[in-house]
N, C-alpha and C positions, 0 to 999 in steps of 0.2 A: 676138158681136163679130166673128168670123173666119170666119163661115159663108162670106161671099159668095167672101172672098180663096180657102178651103179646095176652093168651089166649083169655081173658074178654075185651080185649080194639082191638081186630080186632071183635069179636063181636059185640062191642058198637057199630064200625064204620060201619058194614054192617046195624045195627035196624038202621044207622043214615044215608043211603045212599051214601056211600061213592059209587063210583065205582071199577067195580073189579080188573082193575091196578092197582088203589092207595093202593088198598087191598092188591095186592098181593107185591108192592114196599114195605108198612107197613112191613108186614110179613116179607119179606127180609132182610131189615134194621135194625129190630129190633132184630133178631135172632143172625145178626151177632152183634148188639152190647150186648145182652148179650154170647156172647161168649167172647168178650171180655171183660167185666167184669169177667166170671171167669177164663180167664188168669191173670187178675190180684189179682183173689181169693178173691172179696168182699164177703162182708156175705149178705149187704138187699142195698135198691136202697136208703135208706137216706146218706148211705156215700159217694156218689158218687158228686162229687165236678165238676164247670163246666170248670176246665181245665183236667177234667177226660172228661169230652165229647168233649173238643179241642182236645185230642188223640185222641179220638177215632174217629173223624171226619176227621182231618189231615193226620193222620199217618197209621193208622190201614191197615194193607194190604195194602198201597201205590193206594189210591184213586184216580181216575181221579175226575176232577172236577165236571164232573156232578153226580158223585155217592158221594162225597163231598155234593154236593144241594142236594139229595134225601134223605141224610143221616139225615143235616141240619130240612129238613121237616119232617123226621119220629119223629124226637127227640120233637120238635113243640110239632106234635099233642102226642106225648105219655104223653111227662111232663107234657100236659094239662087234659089228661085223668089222671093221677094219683092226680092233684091237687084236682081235681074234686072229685075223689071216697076217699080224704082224705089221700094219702100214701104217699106225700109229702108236705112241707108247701107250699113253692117257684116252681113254675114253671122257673130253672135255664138254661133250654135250649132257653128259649126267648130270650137270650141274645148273642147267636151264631149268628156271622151274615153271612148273605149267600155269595158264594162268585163268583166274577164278572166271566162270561164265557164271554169270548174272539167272538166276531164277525167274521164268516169264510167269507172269500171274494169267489163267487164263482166259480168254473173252470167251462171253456167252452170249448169248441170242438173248433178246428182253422176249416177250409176248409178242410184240407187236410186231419185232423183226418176224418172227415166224408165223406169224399167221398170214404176214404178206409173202413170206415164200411157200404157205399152203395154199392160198389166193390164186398166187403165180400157176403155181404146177398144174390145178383143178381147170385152171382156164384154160391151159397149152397142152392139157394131157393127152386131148388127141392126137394133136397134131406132132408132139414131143415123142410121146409112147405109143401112139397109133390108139385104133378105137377095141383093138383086142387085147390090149394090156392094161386094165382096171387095176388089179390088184396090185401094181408099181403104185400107184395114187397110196394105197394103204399101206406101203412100203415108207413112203415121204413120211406119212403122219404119225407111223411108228418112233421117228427118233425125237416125238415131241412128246413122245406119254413118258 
């Protein structure tokens, strides 16, 4: 249904600098939603209502959160590209809002963990690093001072 539109708007976005991630997360995000538009068998992208893009954002495939926010961002820039080239009135995906990603606390190594992966390396180091690469050994031990 939205091949051709998705076609012209990763387009746009490279003559407009995007980078090639964004490009390629575009690309991603946008393919999978219109695939699900046509599981749900729309005919063109004016009927698509913005708790059709809360499915699709929420639920679709059971989303982790951060592919929720990338999902989020693709929808952005699309509905902005359609606004623009005339094939919608309403840019309706401006009103998705992103959603909060949780702060991970981070794990650390106790003592003990590292000295058994200083243990490790000293034992295997020849055979790991060969007997002409010592100073990799002082490399290990470096990220424990």
């Amino acid at each position: 249904m939205l091949e051709d539109k998705i076609k012209g708007f990763i387009a746009y976005c490279k003559v407009a600098g995007f980078k090639d991630k964004s490009i390629e997360t575009l690309a991603l995000r946008l393919n999978e939603f219109n695939q699900f538009l046509k599981s749900k068998r729309f005919k063109n992208i004016q009927s698509v209502t913005y708790s059709h893009l809360s499915a699709f954002v929420a639920d679709y495939k059971s989303p982790s959160v951060h592919v929720k926010k990338a999902r989020i961002w693709s929808l952005h820039q699309f509905f902005h590209f359609l606004k623009l080239k005339g094939h919608i009135k309403d840019n309706i995906a401006m009103d998705l809002p992103y959603p909060k990603i949780e702060k991970t606390i981070p794990h650390f190594l106790t003592i003990e963990e590292y000295n058994r992966i200083l243990l490790f390396c000293s034992a295997h180091s020849n055979h790991v690093l060969g007997p002409q690469k010592p100073h990799h050994y002082h490399d290990v031990r470096a990220f424990g001072a």
